[in-house]
C-alpha positions in Angstrom: -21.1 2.4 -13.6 -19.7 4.7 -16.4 -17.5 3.9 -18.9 -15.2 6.8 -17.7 -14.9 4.9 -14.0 -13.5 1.9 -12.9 -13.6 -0.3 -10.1 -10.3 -0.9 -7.6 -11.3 -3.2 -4.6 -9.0 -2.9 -1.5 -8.9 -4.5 2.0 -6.6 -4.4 4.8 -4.2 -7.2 4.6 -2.9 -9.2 7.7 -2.9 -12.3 9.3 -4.2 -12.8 12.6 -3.6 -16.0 15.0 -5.7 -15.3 17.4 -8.6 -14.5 15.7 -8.7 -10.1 16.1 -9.5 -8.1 13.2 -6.9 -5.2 12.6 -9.1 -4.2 10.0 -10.1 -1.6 12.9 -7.0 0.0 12.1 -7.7 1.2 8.5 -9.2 4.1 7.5 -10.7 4.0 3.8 -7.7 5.4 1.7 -8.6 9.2 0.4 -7.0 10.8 -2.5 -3.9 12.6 -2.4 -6.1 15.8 -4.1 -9.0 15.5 -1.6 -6.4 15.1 1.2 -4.7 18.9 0.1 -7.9 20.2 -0.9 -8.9 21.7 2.8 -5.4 23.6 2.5 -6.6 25.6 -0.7 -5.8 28.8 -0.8 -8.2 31.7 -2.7 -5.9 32.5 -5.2 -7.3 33.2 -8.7 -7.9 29.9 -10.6 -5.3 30.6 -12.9 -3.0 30.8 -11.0 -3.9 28.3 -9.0 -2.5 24.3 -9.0 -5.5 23.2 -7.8 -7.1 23.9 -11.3 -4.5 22.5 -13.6 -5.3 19.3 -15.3 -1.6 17.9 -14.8 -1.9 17.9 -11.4 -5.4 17.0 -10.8 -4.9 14.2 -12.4 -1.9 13.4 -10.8 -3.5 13.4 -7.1 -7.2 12.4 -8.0 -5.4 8.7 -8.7 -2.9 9.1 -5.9 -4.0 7.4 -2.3 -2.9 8.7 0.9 -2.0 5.6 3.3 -1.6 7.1 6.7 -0.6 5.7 10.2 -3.4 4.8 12.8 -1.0 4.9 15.7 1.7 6.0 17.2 5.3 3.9 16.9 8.5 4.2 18.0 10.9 1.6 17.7 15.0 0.5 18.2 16.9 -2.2 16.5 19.8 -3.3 19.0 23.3 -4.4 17.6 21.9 -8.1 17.7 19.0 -6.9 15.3 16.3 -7.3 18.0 13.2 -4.8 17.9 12.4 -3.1 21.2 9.2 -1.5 20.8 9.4 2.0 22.6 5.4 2.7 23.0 3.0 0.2 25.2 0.6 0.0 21.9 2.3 -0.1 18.4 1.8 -1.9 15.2 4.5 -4.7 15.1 7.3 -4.5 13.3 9.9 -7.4 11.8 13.3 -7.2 9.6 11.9 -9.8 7.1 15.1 -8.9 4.5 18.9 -8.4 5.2 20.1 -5.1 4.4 19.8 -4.2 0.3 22.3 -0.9 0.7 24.9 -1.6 2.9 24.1 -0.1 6.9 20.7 0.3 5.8 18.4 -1.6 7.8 15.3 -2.9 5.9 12.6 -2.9 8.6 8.7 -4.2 7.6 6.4 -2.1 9.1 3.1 -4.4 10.0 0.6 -2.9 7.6 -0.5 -4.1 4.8 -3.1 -3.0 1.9 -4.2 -5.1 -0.9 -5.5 -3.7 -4.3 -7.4 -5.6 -7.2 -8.7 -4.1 -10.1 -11.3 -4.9 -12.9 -10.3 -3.8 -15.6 -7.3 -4.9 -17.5 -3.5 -3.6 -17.8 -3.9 -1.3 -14.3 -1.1 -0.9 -12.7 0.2 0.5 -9.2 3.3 2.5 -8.1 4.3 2.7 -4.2 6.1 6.0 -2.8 7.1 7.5 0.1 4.6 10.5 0.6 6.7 13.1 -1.7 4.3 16.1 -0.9 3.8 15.9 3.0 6.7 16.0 5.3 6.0 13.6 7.7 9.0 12.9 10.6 9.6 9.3 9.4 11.4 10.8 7.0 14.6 11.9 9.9 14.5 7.8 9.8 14.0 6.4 6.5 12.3 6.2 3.2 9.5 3.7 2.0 11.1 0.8 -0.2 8.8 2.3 -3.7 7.3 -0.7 -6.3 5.6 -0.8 -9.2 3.9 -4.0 -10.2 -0.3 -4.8 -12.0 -2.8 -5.0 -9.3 -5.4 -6.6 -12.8 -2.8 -9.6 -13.5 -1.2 -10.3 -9.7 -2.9 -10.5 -6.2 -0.1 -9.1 -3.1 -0.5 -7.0 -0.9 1.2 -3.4 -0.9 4.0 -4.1 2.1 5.4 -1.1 4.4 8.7 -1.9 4.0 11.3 1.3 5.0 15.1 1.8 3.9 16.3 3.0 7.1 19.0 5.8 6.6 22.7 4.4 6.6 23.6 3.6 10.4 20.1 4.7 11.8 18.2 2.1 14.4 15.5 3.9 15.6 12.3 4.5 13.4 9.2 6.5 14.4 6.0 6.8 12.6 3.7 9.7 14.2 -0.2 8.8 14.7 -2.0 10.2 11.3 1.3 10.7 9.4 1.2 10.1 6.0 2.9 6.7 5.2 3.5 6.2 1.9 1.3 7.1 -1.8 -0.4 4.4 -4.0 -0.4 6.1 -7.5 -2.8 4.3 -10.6 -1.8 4.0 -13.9 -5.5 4.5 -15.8 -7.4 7.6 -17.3 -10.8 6.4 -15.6 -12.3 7.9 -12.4 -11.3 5.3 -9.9 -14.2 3.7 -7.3 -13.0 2.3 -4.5 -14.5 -0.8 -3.0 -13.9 -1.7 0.4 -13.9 -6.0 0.9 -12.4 -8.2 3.7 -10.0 -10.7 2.8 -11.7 -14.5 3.4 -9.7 -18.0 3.5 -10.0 -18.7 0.0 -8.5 -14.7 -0.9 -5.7 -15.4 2.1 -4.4 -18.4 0.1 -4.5 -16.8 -3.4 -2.5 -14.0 -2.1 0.2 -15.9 -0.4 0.3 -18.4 -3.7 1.6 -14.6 -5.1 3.4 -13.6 -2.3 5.6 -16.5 -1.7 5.8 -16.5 -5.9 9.6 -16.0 -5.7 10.2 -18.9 -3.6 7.8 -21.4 -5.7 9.0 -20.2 -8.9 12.8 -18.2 -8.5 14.1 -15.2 -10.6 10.9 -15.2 -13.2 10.3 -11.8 -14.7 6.7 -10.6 -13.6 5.5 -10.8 -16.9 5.8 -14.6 -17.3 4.2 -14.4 -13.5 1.4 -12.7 -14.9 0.8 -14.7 -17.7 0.9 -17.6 -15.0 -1.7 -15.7 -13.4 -3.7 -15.3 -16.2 -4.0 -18.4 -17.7 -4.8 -20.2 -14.7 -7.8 -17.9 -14.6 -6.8 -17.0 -11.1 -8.6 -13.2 -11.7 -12.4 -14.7 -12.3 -11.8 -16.6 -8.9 -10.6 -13.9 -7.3 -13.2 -11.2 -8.3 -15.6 -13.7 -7.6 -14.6 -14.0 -4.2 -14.2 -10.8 -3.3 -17.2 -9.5 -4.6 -19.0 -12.1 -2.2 -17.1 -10.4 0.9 -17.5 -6.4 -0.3 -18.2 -4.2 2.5 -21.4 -1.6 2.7 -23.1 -1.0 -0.8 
């Protein structure tokens, strides 16, 4: 591999109980770049964004997380979910409201990103330069936190607009952005998350209940002294998927 690349290993994240494999549901992730790339117009190069290094560089390290399905869904005045299509991914209000009249509702997909090198961070958004029609409903909760010191999953958690109930996500729509922090050419690695990678990443998950109002940096020093990133790279590398 070149120096001027470096490795990010994903893999759907969920928890099944009855043994089915929604990794069926996830597309590899494509950059933000390659994603607008087919829309290209044939204007001169100069004047064109396509060729300018700020924003090349920009949406080369900027994923596209899209929806595989169709949802629709209504929160009644009790805070039940009715789910308005026979097939849908599931949804759950894991959080009371953060804004007030804003309901917080967890979408049921779930990415996880670990990286190889050191000091590599992510940073969630909604997806700033589509316009999908989620957006009548709510906005993604965004996040920034170090996918080379800390092993969670990316949640798809949306601030519903104040009093709104209803939230759909169209099949294909854009969900939200994963943005990296590095100067390298990234190569993703597809893996599937085992037992052993299931209970590091709830050990981080569920960090906030274990170990209360810590600042991530004393979380990732946690992390890193306990050598947790050799086990995990270990393990995932045992589980990659293809060549």
């Amino acid at each position: 591999m070149s120096n001027n690349t470096t490795n990010i290993y994903w893999s759907p994240a969920f928890v099944s109980s009855d043994n089915t494999n929604w990794g069926i549901l996830y597309p590899d992730p494509i950059s933000l770049y390659d994603d607008l790339r087919p829309k290209m117009s044939s204007s001169e190069p100069g004047k064109n964004m396509f060729y300018c290094p700020a924003f090349k560089e920009l949406t080369t390290k900027t994923f596209v997380l899209k929806n595989p399905m169709d949802a629709s869904f209504y929160i009644d005045e009790s805070n039940q979910i009715r789910s308005e299509n026979k097939n849908s991914v599931y949804g759950e209000l894991s959080h009371p409201p953060s804004i007030n009249d804003s309901i917080l509702f967890v979408y049921g997909l779930k990415w996880i990103f670990f990286a190889e090198d050191d000091d590599i961070e992510i940073t969630i958004t909604s997806p700033y330069f589509d316009t999908p029609n989620h957006f009548m409903y709510g906005n993604i909760v965004p996040g920034k936190f170090s996918i080379s010191n800390w092993f969670r999953p990316v949640n798809t958690e949306f601030n519903l607009k104040p009093g709104v109930r209803h939230l759909k996500i169209a099949k294909d729509e854009p969900i939200l952005y994963v943005s990296f922090n590095t100067n390298k050419k990234i190569n993703l690695i597809r893996f599937d998350v085992n037992t052993n990678l299931l209970s590091q990443w709830h050990t981080c998950a569920t960090s906030s209940v274990w170990e209360s109002w810590v600042p991530l940096a004393a979380r990732y020093k946690r992390f890193k002294e306990s050598r947790r990133k050799e086990l995990i790279l270990t393990e995932i590398k045992k589980n990659i998927v293809g060549t």
